[in-house]
Every structure is written in C-alpha cells, then in structure tokens.
matplotlib code that plots the C-alpha trace (Angstrom):
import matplotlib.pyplot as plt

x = [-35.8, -34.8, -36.9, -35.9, -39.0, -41.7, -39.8, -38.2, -34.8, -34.2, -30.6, -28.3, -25.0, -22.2, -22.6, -19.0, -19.6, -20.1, -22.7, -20.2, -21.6, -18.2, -17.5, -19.5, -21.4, -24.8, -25.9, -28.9, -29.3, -31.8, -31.8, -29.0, -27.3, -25.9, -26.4, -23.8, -24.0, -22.7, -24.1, -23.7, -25.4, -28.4, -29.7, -26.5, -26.3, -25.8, -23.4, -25.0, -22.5, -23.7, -23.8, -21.3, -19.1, -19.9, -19.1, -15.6, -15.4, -15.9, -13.4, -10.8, -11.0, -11.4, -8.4, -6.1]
y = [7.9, 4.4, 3.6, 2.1, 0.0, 1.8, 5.6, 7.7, 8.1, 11.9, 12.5, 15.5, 16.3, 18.1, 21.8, 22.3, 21.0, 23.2, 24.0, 23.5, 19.8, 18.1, 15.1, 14.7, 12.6, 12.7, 10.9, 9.1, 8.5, 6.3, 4.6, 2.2, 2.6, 5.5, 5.5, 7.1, 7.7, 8.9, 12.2, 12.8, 9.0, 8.4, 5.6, 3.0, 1.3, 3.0, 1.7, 1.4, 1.1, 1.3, 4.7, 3.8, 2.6, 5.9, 7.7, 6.1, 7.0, 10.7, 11.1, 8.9, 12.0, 14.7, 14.3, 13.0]
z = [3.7, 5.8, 8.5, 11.9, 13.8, 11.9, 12.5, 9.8, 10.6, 10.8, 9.1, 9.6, 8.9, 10.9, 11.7, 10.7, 7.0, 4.3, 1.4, -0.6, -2.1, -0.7, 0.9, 4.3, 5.5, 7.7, 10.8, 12.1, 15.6, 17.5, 21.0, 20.5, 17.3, 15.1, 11.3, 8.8, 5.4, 2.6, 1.7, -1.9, -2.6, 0.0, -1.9, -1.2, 2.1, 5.1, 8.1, 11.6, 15.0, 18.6, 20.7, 22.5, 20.2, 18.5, 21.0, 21.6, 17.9, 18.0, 21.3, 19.7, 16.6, 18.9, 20.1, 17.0]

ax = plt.figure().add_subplot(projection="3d")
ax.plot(x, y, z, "-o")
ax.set_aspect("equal")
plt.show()
C-alpha cells in the first residue's frame, strides 16, 4: 500500500482490462497528482504526474 500525506492511496485499474493477469497497469489519484504503476509488480516504484498533465495524457490517446 503507498501512502500519500498520511492517506492510503486507493489503486484501480481500467474497466476495459481484463482478468486475464496481462499487462495493465492501475492508477491512484489524489488532489494534484496521478499515480501509475505497474500491475503485475506493486512493490517497485510507482510514477506520479500532475492531473492535468494526466489529463492531457489520456486525450492525446483517446484520440491516436
């Protein structure tokens, strides 16, 4: 579990990934910054950006 300012960070992963055990990754997000890591290995650093960086992020995807 990390902790951001004394609150567990509450991970999830993308509805549209599978049970399957595959590559994904989950998210964590708090009032300025989004966490990502690696699902399959939870105990190795995980990368933080801001929201809205984030955000940017996820459009920029959306529409490749």
């Amino acid at each position: 579990m990390n902790i951001e300012n004394g609150t567990p960070l509450d991970w999830f992963k993308s509805s549209y990934s599978g049970d399957e055990g595959g590559e994904c990754v989950e998210v964590a997000v708090s009032e300025r910054i989004v966490h990502v890591r690696d699902s399959k290995d939870v105990t190795r650093p995980h990368l933080t950006v801001g929201r809205a960086d984030w955000t940017r992020f996820v459009r920029y995807v959306a529409t490749s």
